[in-house]
Phi, psi and omega in degrees: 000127186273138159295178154178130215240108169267108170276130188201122181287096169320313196254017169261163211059217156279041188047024154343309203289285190314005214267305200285329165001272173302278264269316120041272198269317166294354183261334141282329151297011205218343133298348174101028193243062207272118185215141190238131185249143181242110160280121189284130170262342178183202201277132156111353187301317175283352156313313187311269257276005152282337177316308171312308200299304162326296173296352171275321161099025147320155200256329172215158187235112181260144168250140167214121199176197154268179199305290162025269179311269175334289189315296164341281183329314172262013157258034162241006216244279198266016166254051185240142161283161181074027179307136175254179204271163183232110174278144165275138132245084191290103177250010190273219169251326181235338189009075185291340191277309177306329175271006187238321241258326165108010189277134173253150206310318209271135216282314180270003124339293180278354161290328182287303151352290200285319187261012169292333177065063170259117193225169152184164179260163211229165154303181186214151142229172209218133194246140192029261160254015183234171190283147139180153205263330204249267199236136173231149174212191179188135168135188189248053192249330192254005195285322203272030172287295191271011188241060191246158182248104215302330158291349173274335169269003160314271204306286165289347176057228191277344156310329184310301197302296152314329154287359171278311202294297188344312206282317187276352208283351204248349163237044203272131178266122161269169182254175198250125179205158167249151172221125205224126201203151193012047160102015188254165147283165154236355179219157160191092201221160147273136196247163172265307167196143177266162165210161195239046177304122188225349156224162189290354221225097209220115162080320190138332181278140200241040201216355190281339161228073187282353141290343189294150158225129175350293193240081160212011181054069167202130161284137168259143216206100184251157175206160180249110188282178172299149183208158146290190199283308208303327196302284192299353174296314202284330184274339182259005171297289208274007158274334190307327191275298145135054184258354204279303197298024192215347170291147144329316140317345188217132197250095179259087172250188173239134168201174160238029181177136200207162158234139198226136171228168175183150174296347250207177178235133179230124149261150189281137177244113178257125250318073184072000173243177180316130169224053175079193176244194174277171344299142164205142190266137217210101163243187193219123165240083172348131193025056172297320207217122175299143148220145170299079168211147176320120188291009196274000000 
């Protein structure tokens, strides 16, 4: 019988995970999965408790939530020796990370996953001291991931978001920022937002890095120049195709470490929650971390 420490966010998504618990948690003991649960309470609580788990010597570790939720989980993760693999239970409102991985939404699908014990290993990327699994960004285009109320992304789930962009769209500012890779500058332009791609799969859109890939040690690393509402309407029409990396308005490279400045206070968005501001130094850590996902 395999251990296993389920981490799990009461309010994310439509609070689904309470609904789904037992039933769970029997679904994985009736797989050969004896799992002990950590209900989250607040902000930084699923850091503590993978940290604990991993030093506790669980044979595996579930997150269950939205990208939220994960990002906590793999920064209590990745500087510990001895990892043990980390299963996804995508419950959240976008779970972007779960949709570029191919893990599926329906709960007893991705408990069946985990105990198919099907694994592989993924990047990291790892921004100034935090973590993140998925996507990092700045400007002001990406600020409204945290200024959604948690309880509207209860009630509305990923609609929450798109009525914030509406709301923001008639007072989008761009920002002054440098961006700099392997030891050059390479741009120092104004921007709407960078974003930092480590899956294909950002926001929702699942065409907005259509080359990343998970386990190739490279960031895909897009930024937006300044545009008016008409430019951007037009760009996120040609990201739904994935036609965008080829606009004029857009700065597409690869790299596997970069650096971003700005004059300006820029905050950071780490796979959709608050990560601190610029200046920030952006690595990438080849295979780092197991995760329960289809090896293709």
């Amino acid at each position: 019988m395999k251990t296993a420490r389920l981490i799990y966010n009461p309010t994310s998504g439509r609070e689904e995970m309470k609904k789904r618990l037992a039933d769970i948690l029997d679904r994985l003991d009736t797989g050969g999965i004896e799992a002990s649960c950590h209900a989250t309470s607040g902000e930084g609580d699923a850091t503590a408790a993978a940290a604990d788990a991993v030093e506790r010597g669980y044979d595996l570790i579930i997150a269950a939530g939205g990208d939220g939720t994960l990002n906590e989980v793999i920064n209590g993760m990745a500087e510990k020796p001895n990892l043990p693999p980390l299963g996804v239970l995508p419950l959240g409102t976008t779970n972007d990370f779960a949709r570029a991985m191919g893990i599926p939404k329906n709960w007893e699908d991705s408990c069946d996953l985990i105990l198919r014990q099907e694994s592989r290993l993924i990047d990291l990327g790892k921004a100034n001291d935090r973590y993140f699994i998925n996507i990092a960004g700045g400007g002001s285009l990406t600020d409204l991931t945290y200024e959604v109320p948690s309880r509207q992304k209860t009630m509305l789930g990923q609609l929450a978001y798109y009525l914030k962009g509406i709301e923001k769209m008639a007072s989008l500012s761009p920002t002054e920022l440098v961006i700099r890779a392997n030891g050059q500058e390479l741009i120092h332009d104004e921007f709407m937002l960078f974003l930092i791609a480590n899956t294909n799969s950002v926001g929702g859109f699942e065409k907005l890095a259509p080359d990343a890939r998970i386990d190739d040690g490279l960031f895909d690393v897009i930024a937006v120049k300044k545009c008016n509402l008409a430019e951007f309407i037009r760009l996120v029409r040609l990201t739904i195709s994935g036609a965008h990396l080829k606009d004029k308005k857009v700065v597409y490279f690869r790299t596997d470490a970069m650096e971003v400045t700005s004059p300006g206070h820029v905050q950071l968005n780490l796979d959709g929650e608050l990560g601190g501001t610029l200046p920030g130094q952006f690595r990438i850590l080849p295979q780092h971390l197991r995760i329960f996902a289809h090896n293709n």
